[in-house]
Short mmCIF file of the C-alpha atoms (twelve columns), coordinates in Angstrom:
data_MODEL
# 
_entry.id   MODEL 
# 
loop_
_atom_site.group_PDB 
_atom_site.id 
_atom_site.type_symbol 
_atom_site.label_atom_id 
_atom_site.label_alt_id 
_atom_site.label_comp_id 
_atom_site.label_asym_id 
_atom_site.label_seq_id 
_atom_site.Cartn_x 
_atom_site.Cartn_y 
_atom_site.Cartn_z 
_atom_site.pdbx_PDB_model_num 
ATOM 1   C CA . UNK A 1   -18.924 -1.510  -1.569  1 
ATOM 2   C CA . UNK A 2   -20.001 -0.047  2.181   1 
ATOM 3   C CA . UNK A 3   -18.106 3.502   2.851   1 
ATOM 4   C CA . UNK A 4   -18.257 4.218   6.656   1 
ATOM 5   C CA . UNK A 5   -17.563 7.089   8.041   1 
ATOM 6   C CA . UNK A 6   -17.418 6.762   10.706  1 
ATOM 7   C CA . UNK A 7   -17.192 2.838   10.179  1 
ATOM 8   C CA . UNK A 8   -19.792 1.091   12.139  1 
ATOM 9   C CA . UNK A 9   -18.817 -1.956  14.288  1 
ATOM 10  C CA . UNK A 10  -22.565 -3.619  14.147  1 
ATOM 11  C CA . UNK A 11  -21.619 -3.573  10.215  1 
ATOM 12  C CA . UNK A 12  -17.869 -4.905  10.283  1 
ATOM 13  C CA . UNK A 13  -18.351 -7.783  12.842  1 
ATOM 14  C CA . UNK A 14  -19.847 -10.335 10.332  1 
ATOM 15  C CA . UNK A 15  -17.223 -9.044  7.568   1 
ATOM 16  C CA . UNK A 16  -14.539 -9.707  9.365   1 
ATOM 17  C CA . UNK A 17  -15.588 -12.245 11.666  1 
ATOM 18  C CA . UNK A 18  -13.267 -15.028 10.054  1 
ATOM 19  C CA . UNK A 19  -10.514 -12.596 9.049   1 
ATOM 20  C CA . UNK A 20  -6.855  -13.982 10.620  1 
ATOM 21  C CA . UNK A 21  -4.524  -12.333 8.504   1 
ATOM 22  C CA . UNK A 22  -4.624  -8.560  7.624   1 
ATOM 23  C CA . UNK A 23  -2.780  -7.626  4.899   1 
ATOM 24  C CA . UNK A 24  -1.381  -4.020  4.274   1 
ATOM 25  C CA . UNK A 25  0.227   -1.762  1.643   1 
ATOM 26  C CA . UNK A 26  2.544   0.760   2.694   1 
ATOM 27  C CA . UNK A 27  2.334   3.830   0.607   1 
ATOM 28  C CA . UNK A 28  -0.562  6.198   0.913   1 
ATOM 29  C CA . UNK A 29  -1.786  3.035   2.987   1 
ATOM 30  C CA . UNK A 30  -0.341  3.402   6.704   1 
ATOM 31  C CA . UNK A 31  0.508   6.324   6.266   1 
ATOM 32  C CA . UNK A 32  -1.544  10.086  5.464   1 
ATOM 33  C CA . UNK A 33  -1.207  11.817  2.055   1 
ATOM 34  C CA . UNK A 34  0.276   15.376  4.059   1 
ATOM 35  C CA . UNK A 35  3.028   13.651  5.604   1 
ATOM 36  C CA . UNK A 36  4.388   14.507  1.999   1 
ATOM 37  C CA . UNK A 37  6.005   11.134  1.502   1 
ATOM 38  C CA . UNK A 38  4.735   9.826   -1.741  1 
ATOM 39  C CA . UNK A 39  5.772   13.332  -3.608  1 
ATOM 40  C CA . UNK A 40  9.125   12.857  -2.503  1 
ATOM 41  C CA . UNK A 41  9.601   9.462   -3.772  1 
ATOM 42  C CA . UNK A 42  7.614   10.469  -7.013  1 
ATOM 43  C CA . UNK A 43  10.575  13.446  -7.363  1 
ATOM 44  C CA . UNK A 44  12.978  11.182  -6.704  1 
ATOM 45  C CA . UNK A 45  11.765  8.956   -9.829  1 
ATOM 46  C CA . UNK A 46  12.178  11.436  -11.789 1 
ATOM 47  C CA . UNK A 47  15.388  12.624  -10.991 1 
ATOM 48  C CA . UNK A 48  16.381  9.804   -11.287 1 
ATOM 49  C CA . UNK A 49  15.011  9.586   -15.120 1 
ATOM 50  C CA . UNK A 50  16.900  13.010  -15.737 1 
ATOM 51  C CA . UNK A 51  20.158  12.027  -14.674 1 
ATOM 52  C CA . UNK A 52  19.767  8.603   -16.577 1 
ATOM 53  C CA . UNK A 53  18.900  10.001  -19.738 1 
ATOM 54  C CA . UNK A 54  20.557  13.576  -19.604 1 
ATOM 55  C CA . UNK A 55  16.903  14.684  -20.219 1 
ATOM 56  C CA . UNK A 56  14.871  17.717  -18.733 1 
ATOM 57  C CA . UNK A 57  12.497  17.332  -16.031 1 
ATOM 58  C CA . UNK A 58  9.083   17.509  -18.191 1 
ATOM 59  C CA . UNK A 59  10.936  14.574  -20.333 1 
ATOM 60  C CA . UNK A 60  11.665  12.640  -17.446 1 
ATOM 61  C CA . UNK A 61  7.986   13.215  -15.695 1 
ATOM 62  C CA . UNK A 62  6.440   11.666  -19.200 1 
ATOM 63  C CA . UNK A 63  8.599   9.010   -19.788 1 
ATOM 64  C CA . UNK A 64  8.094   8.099   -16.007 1 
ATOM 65  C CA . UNK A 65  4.308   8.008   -16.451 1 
ATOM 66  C CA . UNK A 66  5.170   5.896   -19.603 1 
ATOM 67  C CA . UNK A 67  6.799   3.148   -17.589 1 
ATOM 68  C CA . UNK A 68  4.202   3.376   -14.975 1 
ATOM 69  C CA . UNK A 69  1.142   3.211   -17.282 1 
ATOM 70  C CA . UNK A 70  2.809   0.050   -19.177 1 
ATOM 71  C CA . UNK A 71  4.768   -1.917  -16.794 1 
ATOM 72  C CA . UNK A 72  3.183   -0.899  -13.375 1 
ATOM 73  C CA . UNK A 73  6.285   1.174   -11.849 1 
ATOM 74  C CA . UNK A 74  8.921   3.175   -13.668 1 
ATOM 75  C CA . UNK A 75  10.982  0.820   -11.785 1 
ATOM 76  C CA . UNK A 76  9.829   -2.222  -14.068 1 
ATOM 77  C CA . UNK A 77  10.057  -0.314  -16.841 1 
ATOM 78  C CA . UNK A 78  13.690  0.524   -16.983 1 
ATOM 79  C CA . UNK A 79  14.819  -3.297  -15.970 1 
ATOM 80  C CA . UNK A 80  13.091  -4.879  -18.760 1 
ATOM 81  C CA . UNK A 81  13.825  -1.828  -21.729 1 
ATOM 82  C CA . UNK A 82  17.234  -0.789  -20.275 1 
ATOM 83  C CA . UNK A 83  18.245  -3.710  -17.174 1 
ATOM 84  C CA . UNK A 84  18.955  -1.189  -14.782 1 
ATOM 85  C CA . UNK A 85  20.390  -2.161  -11.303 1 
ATOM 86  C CA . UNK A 86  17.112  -2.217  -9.222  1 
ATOM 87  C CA . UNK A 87  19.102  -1.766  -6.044  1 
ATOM 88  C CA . UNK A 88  20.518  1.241   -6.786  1 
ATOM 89  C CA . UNK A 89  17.379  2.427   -8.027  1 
ATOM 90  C CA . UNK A 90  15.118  1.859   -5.124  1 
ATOM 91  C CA . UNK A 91  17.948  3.151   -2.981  1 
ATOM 92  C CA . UNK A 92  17.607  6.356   -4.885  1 
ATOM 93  C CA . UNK A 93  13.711  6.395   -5.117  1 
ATOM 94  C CA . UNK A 94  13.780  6.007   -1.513  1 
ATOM 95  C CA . UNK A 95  16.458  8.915   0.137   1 
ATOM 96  C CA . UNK A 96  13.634  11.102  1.419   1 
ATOM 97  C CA . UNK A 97  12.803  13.119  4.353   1 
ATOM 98  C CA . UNK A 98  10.894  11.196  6.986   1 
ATOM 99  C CA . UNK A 99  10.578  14.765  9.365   1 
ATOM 100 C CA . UNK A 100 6.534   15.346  8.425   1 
ATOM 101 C CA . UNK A 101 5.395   11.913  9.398   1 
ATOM 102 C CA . UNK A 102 4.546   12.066  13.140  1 
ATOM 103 C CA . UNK A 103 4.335   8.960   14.968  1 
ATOM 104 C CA . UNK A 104 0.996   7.079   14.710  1 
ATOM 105 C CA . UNK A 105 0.024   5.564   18.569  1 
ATOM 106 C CA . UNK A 106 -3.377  5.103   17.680  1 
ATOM 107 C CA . UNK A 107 -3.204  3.532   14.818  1 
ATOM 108 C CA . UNK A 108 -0.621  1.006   16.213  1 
ATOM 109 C CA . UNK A 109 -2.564  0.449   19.017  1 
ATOM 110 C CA . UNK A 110 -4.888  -0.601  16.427  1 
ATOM 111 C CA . UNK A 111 -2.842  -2.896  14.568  1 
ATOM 112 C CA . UNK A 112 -1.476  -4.525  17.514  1 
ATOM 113 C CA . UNK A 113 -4.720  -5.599  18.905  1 
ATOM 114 C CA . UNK A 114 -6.069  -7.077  15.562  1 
ATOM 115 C CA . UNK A 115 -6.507  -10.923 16.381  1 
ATOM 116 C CA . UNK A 116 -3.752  -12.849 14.085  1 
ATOM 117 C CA . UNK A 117 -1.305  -11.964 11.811  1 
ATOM 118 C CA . UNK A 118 -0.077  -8.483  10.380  1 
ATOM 119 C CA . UNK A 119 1.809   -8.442  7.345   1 
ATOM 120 C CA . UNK A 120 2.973   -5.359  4.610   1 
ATOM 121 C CA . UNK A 121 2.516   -6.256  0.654   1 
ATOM 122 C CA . UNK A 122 4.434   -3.409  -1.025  1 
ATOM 123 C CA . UNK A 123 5.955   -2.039  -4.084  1 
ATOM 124 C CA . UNK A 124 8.606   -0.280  -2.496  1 
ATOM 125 C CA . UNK A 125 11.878  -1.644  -0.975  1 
ATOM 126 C CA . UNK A 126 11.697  -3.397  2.258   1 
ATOM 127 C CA . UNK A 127 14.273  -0.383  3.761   1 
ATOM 128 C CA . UNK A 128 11.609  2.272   2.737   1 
ATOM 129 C CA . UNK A 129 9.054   0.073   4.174   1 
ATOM 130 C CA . UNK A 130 10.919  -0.093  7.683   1 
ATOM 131 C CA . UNK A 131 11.776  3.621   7.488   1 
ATOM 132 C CA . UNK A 132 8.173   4.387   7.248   1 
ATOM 133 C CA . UNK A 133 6.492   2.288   9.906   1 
ATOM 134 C CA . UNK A 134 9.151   2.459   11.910  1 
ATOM 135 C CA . UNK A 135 8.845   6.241   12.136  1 
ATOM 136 C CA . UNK A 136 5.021   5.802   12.319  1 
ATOM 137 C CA . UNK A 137 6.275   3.840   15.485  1 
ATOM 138 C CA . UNK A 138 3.743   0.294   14.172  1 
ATOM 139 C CA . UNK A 139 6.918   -1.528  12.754  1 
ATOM 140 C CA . UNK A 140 7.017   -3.763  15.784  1 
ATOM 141 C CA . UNK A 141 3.445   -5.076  14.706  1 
ATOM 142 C CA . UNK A 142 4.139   -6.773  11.365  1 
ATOM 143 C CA . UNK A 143 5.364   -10.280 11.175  1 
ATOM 144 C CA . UNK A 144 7.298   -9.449  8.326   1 
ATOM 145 C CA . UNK A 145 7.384   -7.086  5.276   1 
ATOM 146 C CA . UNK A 146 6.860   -8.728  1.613   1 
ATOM 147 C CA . UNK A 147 8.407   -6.261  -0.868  1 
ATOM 148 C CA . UNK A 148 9.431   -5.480  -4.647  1 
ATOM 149 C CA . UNK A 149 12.792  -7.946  -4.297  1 
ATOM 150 C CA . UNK A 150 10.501  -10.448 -2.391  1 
ATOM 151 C CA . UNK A 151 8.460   -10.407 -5.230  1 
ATOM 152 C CA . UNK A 152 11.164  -11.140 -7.801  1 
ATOM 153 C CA . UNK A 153 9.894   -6.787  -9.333  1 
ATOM 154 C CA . UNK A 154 6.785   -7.805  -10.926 1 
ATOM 155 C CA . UNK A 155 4.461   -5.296  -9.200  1 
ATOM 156 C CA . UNK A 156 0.858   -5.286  -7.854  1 
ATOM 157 C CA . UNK A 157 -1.501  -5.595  -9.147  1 
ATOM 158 C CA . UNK A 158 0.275   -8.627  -11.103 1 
ATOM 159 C CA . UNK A 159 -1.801  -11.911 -10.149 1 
ATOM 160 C CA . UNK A 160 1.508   -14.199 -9.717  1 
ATOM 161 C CA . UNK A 161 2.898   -11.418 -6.723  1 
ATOM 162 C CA . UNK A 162 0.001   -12.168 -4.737  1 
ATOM 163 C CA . UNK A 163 0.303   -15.485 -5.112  1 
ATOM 164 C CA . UNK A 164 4.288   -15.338 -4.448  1 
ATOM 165 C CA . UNK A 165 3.218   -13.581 -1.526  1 
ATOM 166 C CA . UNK A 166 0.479   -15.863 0.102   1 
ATOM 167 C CA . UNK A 167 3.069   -19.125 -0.695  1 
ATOM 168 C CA . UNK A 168 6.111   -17.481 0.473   1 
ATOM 169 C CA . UNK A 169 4.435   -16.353 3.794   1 
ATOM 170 C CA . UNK A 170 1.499   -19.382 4.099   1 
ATOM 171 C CA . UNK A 171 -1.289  -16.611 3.901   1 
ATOM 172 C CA . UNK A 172 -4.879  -18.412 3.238   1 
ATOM 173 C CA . UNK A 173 -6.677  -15.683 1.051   1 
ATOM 174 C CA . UNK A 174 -9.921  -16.608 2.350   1 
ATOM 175 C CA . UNK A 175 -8.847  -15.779 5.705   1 
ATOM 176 C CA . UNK A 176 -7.547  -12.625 4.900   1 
ATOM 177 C CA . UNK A 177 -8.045  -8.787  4.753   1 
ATOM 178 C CA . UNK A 178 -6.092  -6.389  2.181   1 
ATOM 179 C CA . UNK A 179 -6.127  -2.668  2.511   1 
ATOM 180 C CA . UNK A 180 -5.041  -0.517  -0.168  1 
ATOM 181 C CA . UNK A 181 -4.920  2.800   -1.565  1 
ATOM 182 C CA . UNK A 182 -4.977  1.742   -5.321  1 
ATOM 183 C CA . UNK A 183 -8.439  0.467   -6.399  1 
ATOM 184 C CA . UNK A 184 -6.786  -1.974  -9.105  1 
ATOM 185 C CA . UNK A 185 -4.389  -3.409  -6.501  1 
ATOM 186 C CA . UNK A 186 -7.775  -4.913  -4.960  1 
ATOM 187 C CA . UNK A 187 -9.134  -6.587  -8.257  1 
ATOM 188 C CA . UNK A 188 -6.909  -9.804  -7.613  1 
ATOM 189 C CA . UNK A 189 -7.340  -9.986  -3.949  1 
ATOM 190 C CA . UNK A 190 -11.162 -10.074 -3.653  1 
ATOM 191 C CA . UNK A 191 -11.013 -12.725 -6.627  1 
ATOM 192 C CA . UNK A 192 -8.715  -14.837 -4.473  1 
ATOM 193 C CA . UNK A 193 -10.998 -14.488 -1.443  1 
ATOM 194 C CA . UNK A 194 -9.761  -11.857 0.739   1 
ATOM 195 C CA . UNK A 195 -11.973 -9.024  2.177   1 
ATOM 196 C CA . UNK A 196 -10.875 -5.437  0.704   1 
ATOM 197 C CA . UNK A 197 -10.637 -2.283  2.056   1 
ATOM 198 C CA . UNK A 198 -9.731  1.004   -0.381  1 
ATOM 199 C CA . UNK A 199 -8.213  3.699   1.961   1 
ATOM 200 C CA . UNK A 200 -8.980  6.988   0.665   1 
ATOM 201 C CA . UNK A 201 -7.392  9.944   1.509   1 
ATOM 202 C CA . UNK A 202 -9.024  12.200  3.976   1 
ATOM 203 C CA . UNK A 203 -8.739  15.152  1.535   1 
ATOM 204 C CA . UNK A 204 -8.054  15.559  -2.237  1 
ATOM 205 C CA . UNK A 205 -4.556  15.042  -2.523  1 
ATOM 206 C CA . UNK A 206 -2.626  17.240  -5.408  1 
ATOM 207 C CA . UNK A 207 0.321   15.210  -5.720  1 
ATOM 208 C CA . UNK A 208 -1.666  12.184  -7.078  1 
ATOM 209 C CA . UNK A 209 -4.055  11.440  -9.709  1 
ATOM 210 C CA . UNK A 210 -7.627  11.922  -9.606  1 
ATOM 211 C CA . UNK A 211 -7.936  8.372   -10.311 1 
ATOM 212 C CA . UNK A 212 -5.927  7.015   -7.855  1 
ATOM 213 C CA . UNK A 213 -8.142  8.526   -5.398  1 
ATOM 214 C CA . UNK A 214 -11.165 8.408   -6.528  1 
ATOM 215 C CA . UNK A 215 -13.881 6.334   -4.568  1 
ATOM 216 C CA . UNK A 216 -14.359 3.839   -6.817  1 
ATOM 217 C CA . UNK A 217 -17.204 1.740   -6.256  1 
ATOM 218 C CA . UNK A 218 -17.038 -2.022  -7.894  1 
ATOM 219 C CA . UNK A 219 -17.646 -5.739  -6.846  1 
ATOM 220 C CA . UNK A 220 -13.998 -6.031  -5.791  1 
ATOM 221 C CA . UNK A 221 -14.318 -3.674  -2.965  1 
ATOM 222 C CA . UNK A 222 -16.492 -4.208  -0.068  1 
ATOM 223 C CA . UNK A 223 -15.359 -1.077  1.914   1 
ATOM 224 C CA . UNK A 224 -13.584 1.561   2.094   1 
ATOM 225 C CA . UNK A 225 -12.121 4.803   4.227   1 
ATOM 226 C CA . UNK A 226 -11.112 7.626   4.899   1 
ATOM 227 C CA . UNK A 227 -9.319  7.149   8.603   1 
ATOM 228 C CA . UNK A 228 -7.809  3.314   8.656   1 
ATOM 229 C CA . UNK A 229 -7.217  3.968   12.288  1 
ATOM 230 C CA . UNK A 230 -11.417 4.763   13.449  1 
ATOM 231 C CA . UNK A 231 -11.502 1.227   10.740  1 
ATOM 232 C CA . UNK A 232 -9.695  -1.116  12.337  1 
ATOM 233 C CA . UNK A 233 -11.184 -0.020  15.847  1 
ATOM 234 C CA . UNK A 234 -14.684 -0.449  14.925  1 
ATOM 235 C CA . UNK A 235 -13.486 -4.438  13.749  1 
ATOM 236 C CA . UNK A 236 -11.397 -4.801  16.780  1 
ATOM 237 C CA . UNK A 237 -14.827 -3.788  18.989  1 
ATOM 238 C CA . UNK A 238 -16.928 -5.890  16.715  1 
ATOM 239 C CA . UNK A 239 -14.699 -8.958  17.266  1 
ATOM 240 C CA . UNK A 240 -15.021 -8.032  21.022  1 
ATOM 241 C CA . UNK A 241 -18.553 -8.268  21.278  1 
ATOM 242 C CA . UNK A 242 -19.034 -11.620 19.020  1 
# 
């Protein structure tokens, strides 16, 4: 794995040289960890949990880490143990306050001017996913949004929702860049062909585990960062100069 920062275009321009479809996650992804998003949507979850199950909120949090830790999201867990209606889940998960996420110019700037296509691989809900990037002001970039439904709820970093993904939507993985927050959402990716990129947050972020930030360094990523925007400019002037 190469960390820049700040990324270095000399270094990106062979990397992404052949790179016509650039794949993104949403959460902790496109957007930064203070906008206070993911917490909300974590709460939610387990409110959710606690009004299901008439339990109290230190119940709810550990059975919600259950679910995630065996099934991928709390989300998968409760459809296959108790067959939930995902709708109105996700609907729930998803009622949060959008006021601390300023508009991102730069960064859609960015996006737009990255030579191909633009696409968003999530585990969320296609409505969150508009919400969120159309607040950050970049949802007019993306061809189109692949989400949880679209992917018939089997989660990342499930090997047969990638490849739902790249047939639904044509996507050659060996043309292809995928930037993520998780480090485990990467594993299939790279083995498909695609370049990664593990977006870090800028600062430790309290609301998430250590883990889930950490800067892992394996095979399966070949960079990563702290500021996707500064990223994806040093590409875009590397492609310029080719």
């Amino acid at each position: 794995m190469t960390q820049l920062s700040p990324p270095s275009s000399v270094a990106l321009g062979p990397a992404f040289a052949h790179v016509g479809n650039w794949i993104f996650d949403l959460d902790n992804t496109l957007y930064p960890s203070h906008s206070q998003l993911w917490p909300q949507v974590d709460a939610r979850i387990t409110l959710f949990l606690q009004e299901m199950f008439g339990i109290d909120g230190l119940s709810a949090r550990a059975l919600q880490k259950y679910y995630y830790q065996r099934y991928g999201t709390t989300l998968k867990g409760l459809m296959d143990e108790h067959a939930i209606d995902a709708h109105a889940f996700l609907d729930f998960a998803h009622e949060i306050d959008l006021s601390l996420l300023d508009p991102n110019p730069r960064l859609g700037k960015a996006i737009e001017a990255l030579p191909g296509r633009k696409l968003i691989l999530t585990n969320g809900s296609r409505r969150h996913a508009e919400n969120v990037a159309g607040k950050l002001g970049i949802i007019g970039h993306f061809e189109e949004i692949f989400d949880i439904v679209a992917a018939d709820f089997v989660p990342k970093p499930e090997a047969r929702t990638y490849d739902r993904f790249l047939e639904k939507h044509g996507v050659d993985p060996k043309a292809s860049a995928m930037f993520e927050d998780l480090a485990k959402n990467l594993v299939v990716p790279s083995a498909l062909g695609m370049k990664t990129v593990l977006v870090l947050p800028h600062d430790h972020d309290p609301f998430r585990e250590a883990d889930e930030q950490a800067a892992v360094q394996a095979p399966y990523i070949d960079f990563s960062t702290t500021d996707l925007a500064s990223f994806l400019e040093a590409i875009i002037q590397a492609r310029a100069t080719e």
